[in-house]
C-alpha positions in Angstrom: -79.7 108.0 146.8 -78.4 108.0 143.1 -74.8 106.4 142.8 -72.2 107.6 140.2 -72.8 104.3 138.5 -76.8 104.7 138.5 -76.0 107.9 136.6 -73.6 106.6 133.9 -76.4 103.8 133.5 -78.8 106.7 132.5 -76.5 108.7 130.6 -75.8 105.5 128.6 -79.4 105.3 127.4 -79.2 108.9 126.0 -78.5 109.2 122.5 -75.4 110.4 121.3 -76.3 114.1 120.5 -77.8 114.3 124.2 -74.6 112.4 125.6 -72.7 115.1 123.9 -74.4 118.4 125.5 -74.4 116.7 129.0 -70.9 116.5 128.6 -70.7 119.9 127.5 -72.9 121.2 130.2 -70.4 119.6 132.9 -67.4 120.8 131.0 -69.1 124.4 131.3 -69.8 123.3 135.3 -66.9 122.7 135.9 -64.8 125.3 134.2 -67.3 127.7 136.5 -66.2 126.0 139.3 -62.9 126.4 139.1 -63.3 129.9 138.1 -65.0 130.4 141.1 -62.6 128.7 143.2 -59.8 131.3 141.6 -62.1 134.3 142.6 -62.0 132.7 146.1 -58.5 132.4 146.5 -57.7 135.6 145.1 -60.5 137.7 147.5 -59.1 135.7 150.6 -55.4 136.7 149.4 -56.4 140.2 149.3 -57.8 140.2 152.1 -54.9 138.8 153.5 -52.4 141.5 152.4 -54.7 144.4 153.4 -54.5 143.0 156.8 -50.9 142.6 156.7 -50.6 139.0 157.1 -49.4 138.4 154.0 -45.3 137.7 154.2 -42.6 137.9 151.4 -40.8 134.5 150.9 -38.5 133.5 148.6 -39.1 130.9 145.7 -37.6 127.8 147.9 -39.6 129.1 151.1 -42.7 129.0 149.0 -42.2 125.4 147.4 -41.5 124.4 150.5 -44.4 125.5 152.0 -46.4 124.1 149.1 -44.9 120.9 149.2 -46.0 120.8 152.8 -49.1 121.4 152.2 -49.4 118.6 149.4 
C-alpha cells in the first residue's frame, strides 16, 4: 500500500520541472473534481424541484439549516 509520505518521498526525487507539472496535473484534478461535484449537486437539485420536494425558505431558515448540517 503506498502512504502519502511514500509519495512525497518520490516526488521529492523528481526534478523541479517534473515537480512542477505533477503539481499542475493535481491542480487540474482537482479543479475537475470539484467541477464535477457542482454538476452533481446541481442534477440532484433539479431533480429535486421537478419532484416537488424542493421548499422555499427564507435566508435565516437556510443558514440555519446549513449550520446544522456543518
Amino acid at each position: 500500500m503506498t502512504t502519502f509520505a511514500s509519495i512525497v518521498d518520490v516526488a521529492d526525487a523528481l526534478s523541479l520541472d517534473e515537480q512542477e507539472a505533477l503539481v499542475d496535473i493535481l491542480k487540474q484534478r482537482i479543479a475537475s473534481a470539484n467541477r464535477e461535484k457542482i454538476v452533481d449537486a446541481v442534477a440532484k437539485s433539479r431533480a429535486e424541484y421537478d419532484a416537488a420536494l424542493a421548499k422555499t425558505v427564507t435566508v435565516e431558515e437556510l443558514m440555519t439549516e446549513i449550520d446544522e448540517d456543518s
